[in-house]
VMD Tcl script that draws the C-alpha trace (Angstrom):
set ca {
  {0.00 0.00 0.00}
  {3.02 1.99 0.59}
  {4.59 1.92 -2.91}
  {1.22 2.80 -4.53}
  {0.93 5.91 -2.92}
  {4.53 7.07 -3.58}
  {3.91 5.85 -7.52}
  {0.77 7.72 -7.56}
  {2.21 10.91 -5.87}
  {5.37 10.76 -8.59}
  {2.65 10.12 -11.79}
  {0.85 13.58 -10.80}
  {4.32 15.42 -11.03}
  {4.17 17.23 -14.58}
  {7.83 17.54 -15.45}
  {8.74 19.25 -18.41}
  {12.61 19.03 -18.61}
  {15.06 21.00 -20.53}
  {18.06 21.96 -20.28}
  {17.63 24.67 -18.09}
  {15.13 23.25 -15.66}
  {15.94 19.86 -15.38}
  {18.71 20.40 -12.85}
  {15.79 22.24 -10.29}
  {13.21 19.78 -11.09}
  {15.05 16.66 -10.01}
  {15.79 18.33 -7.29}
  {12.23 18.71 -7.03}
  {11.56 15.20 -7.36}
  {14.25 13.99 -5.15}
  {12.82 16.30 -2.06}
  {9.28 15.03 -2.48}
  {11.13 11.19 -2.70}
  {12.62 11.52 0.29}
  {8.95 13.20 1.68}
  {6.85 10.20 0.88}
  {9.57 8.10 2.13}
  {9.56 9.87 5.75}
  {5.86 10.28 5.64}
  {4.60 7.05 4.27}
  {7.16 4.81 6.09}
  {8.82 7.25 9.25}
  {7.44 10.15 10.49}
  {3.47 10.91 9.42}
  {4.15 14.00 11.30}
  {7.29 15.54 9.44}
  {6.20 18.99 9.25}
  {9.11 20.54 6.12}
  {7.36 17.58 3.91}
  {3.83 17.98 4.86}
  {4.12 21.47 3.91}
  {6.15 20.68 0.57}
  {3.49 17.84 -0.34}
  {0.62 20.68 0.79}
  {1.63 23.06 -1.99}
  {2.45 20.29 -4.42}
  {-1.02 19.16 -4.28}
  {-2.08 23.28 -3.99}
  {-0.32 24.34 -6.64}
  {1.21 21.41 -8.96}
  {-1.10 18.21 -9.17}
  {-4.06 20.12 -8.25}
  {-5.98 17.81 -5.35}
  {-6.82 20.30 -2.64}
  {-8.48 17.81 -0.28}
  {-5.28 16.04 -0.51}
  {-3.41 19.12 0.16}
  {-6.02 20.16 3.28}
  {-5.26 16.70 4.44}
  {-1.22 17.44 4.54}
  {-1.89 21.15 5.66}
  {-3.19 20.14 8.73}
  {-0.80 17.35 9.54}
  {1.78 20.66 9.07}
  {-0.23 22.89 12.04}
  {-0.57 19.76 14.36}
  {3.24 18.89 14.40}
  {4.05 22.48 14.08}
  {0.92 24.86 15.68}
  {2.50 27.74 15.77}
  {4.18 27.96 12.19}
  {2.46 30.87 9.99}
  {3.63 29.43 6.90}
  {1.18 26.51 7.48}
  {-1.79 28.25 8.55}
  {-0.93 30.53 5.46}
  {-1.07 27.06 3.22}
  {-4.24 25.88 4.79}
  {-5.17 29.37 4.18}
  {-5.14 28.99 0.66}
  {-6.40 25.76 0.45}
  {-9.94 26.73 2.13}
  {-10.51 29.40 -0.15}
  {-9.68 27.07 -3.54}
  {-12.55 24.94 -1.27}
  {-14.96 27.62 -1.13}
  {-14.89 27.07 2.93}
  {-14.53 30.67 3.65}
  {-15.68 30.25 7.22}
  {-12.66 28.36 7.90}
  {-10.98 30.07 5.60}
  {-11.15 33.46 7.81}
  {-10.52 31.72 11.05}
  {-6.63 30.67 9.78}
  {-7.16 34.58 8.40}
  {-7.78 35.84 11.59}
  {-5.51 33.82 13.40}
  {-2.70 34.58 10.60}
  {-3.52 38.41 11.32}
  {-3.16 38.01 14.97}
  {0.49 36.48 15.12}
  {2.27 38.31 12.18}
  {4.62 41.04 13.43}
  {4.35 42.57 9.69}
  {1.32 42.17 7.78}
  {3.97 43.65 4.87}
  {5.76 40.61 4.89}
  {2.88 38.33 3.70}
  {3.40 40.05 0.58}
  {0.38 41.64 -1.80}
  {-0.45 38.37 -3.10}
  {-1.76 36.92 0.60}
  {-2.90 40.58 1.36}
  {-4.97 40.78 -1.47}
  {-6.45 37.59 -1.10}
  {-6.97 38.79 2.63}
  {-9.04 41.26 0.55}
  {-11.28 39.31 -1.21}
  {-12.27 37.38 1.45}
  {-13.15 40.26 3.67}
  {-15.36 42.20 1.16}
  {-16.93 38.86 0.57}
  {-18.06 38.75 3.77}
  {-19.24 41.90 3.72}
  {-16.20 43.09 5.96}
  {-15.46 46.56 4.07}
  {-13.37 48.06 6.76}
  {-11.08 45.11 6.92}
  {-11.20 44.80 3.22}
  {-10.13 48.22 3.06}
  {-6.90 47.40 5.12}
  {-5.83 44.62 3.86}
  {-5.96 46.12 0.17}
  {-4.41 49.19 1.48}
  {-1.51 46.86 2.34}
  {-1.12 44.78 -0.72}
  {-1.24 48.35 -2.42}
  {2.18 49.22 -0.69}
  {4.02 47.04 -2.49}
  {2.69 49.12 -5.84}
  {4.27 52.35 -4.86}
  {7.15 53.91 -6.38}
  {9.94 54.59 -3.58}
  {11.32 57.73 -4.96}
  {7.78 59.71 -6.23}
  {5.53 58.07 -3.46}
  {3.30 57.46 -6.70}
  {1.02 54.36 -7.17}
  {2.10 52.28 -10.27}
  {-1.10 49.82 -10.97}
  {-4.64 50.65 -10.74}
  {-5.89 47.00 -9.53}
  {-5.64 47.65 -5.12}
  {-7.07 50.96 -5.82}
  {-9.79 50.15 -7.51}
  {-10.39 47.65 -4.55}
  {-10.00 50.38 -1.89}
  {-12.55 52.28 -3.79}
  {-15.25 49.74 -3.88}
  {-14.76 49.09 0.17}
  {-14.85 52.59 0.45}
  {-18.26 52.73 -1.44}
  {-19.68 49.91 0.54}
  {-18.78 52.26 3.40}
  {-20.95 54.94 2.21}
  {-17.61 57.00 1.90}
  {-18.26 57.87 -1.39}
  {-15.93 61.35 -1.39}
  {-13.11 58.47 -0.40}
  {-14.46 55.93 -3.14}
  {-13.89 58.74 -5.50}
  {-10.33 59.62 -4.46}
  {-9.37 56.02 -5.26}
  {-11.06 55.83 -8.33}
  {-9.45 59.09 -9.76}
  {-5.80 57.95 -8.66}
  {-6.31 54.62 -10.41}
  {-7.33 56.20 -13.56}
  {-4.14 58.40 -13.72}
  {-2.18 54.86 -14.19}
  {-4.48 53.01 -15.84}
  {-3.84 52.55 -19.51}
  {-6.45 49.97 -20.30}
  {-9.63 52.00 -19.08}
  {-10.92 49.61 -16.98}
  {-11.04 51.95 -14.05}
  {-12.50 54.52 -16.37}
  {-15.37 51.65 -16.25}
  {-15.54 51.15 -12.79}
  {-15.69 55.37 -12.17}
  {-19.37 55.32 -14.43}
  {-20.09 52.61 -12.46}
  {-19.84 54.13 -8.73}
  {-21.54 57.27 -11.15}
  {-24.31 55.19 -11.64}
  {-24.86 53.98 -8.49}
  {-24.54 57.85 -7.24}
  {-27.20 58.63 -10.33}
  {-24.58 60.85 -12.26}
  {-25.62 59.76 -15.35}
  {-24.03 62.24 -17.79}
  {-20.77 61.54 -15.55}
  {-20.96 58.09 -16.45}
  {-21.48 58.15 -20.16}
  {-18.77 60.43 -20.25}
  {-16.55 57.38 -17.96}
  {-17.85 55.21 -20.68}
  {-17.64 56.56 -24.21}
  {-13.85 57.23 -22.97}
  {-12.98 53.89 -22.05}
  {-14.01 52.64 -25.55}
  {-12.42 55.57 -26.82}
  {-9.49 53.76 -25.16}
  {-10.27 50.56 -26.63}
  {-11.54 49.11 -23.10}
  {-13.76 46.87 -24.82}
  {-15.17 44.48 -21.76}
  {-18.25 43.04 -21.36}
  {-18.72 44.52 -17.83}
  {-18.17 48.31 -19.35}
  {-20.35 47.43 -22.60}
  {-23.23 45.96 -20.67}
  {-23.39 48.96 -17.91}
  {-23.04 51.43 -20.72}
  {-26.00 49.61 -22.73}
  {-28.10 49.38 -19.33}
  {-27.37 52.71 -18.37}
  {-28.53 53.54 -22.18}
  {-31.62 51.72 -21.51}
  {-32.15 53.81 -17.94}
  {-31.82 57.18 -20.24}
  {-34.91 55.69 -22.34}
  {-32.29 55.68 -25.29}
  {-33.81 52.09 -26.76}
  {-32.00 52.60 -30.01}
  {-28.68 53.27 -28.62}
  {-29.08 50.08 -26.13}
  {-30.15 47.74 -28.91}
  {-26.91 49.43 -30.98}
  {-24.78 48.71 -28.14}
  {-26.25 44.98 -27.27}
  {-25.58 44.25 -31.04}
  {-21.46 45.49 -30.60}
  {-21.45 43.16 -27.72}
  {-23.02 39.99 -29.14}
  {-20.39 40.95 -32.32}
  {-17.74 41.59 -30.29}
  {-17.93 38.49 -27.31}
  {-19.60 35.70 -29.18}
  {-18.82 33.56 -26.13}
  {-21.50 35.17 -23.90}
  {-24.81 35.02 -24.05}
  {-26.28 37.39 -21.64}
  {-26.18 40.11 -24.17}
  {-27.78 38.10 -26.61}
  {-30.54 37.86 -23.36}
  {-30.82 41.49 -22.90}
  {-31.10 41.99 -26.68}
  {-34.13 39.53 -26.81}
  {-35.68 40.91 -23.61}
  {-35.67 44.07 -25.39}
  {-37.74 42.96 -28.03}
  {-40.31 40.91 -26.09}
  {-40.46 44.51 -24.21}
  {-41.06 46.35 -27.58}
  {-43.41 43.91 -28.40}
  {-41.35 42.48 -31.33}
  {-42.16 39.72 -31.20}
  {-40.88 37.99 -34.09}
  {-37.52 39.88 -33.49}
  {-37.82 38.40 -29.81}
  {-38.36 34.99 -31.02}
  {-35.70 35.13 -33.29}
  {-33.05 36.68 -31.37}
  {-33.78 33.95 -27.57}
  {-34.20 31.03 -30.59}
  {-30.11 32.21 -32.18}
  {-29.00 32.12 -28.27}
  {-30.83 28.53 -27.81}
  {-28.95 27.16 -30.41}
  {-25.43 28.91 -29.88}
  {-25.90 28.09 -25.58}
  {-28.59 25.33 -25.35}
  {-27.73 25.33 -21.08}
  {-28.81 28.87 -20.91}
  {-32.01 28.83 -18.83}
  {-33.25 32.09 -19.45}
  {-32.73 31.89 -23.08}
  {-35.32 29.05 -23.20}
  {-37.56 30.93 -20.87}
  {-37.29 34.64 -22.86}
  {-38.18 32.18 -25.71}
  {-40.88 30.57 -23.64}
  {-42.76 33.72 -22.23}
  {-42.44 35.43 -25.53}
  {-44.23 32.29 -27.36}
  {-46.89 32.79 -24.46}
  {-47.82 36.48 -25.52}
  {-48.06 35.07 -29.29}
  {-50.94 32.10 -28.46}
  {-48.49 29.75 -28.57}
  {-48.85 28.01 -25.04}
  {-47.66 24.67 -26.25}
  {-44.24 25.76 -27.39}
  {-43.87 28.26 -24.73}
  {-45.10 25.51 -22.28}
  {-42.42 23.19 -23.62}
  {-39.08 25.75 -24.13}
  {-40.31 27.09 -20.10}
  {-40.23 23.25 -18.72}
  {-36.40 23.46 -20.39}
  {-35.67 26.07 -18.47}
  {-36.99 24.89 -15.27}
  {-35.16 21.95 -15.96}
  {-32.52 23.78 -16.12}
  {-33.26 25.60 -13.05}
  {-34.77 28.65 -13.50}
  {-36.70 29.15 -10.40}
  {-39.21 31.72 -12.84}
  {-39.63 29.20 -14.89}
  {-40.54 26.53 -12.39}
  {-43.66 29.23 -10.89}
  {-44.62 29.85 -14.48}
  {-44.82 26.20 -15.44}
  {-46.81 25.74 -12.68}
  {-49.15 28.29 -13.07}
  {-50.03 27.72 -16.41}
  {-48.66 24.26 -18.09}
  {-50.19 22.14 -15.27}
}
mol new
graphics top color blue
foreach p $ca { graphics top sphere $p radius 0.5 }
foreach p [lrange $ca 0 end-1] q [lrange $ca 1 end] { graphics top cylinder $p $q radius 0.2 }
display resetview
């Protein structure tokens, strides 16, 4: 039982040597040898190779109950060691168990002389789990932190938008909108894509600023920031202003331009059905059925639209897909009137 746990652990390892690397990778192999040998046959507890065999199976083969399971084994022969509540750290969130997750955060927090030293990577991810949580104030912080490590020694200048534009959004959540501001208009000045451009005629549109945020938006195509987060809020926002035309224009750009996505091809057809275009409604939720037939509320646009043109049995039958698929409107609409 031994030897087929050490020949599985070595078939996971994905080495690609060369000349260069194959020096460092033996090594590699050699240290996690020598692991399975002390941990399979000696010492269960060896704390150096749980940890190594932890962030293999993190990072490298990619099993993280495996690496959980070798995470722990790290805190209980060493419980004081940072570096393994950092790895079990990790771990949790790749699980989605962000309850435990913030525990080895807070306890992490608690026992680190500099939260600097973590580095913005941890920091960050610090970050994400607070505003997750709906801890702004601590998400705030910890981006603040990561931030540090973007700022240019000798001009005291921020170099990359990305920790700003996550102070910002903590600071909105806040209700400290003057602050939410500040960030977004210092991660604009170094932002070449205009993705923070974006993100400013967002926090406009929550603040109902609308001619601010058009503004936001028609310069962050200008600047060729063509995402699908910035088209979409620039069509809704359209849409808001009662500008139909341009929103349809815009919803057409985006199904054009990210032919992978189908929610703008849902907006589009929601926009008919609204206009009562029917035909162009069917036509549009029947192109998205066909291009993403696990889209829900592509069969149910399709379904609800058949519905307001007599036709109950199709609509009855594309609205079942979509419960199937589980659209919880589709599930009350079936009921109420395919049963």
């Amino acid at each position: 039982m031994k030897y087929t746990i050490t020949v599985f652990i070595f078939t996971t390892l994905n080495l690609n040597l060369s000349a260069q690397s194959d020096c460092k990778e033996f090594k590699e192999l050699l240290m996690l040898k020598k692991c399975c040998i002390s941990i399979f046959e000696k010492d269960s507890n060896d704390y150096n190779c749980n940890v190594l065999l932890g962030n293999h199976y993190l990072s490298e083969a990619i099993n993280y109950p495996l690496a959980l399971n070798y995470s722990n084994r790290a805190i209980n022969s060493k419980p004081d060691s940072i570096s393994a509540y950092i790895l079990r750290f990790e771990i949790l969130l790749e699980l989605k168990e962000n309850e435990n997750a913030f525990k080895d955060m807070k306890f992490i927090k608690k026992n680190i002389n500099r939260r600097e030293s973590l580095g913005f990577g941890i920091n960050s991810k610090f970050g994400h789990l607070s505003f997750e949580l709906g801890l702004f104030e601590d998400a705030y912080d910890d981006y603040y932190i990561a931030n540090k490590s973007f700022i240019d020694t000798k001009t005291g200048n921020n170099i990359f938008p990305g920790y700003l534009l996550h102070m910002a959004r903590a600071k909105q959540e806040l209700g400290q909108n003057e602050e939410a501001l500040k960030f977004f208009n210092q991660s604009i000045l170094v932002d070449n894509t205009g993705e923070s451009l974006g993100n400013r005629a967002k926090f406009y549109i929550d603040n109902n600023q609308l001619d601010l945020a058009e503004n936001d938006f028609e310069s962050a195509i200008k600047k060729g920031s063509l995402t699908l987060p910035i088209m979409l809020n620039y069509a809704f926002l359209s849409k808001n202003q009662g500008q139909n035309s341009k929103y349809e224009q815009i919803l057409k750009k985006c199904i054009e331009l990210f032919p992978e996505e189908y929610k703008p091809i849902e907006a589009l057809g929601f926009l008919y059905f609204e206009m009562e275009n029917i035909s162009g409604a069917k036509s549009i939720f029947k192109f998205g059925i066909n291009k993403f037939p696990n889209a829900s509320s592509l069969y149910f646009g399709y379904g609800i639209t058949c519905f307001n043109n007599n036709e109950k049995t199709e609509g009855c039958l594309n609205i079942k897909k979509a419960m199937n698929l589980g659209d919880s409107n589709a599930f009350d609409m079936y009921k109420k009137y395919c049963n």
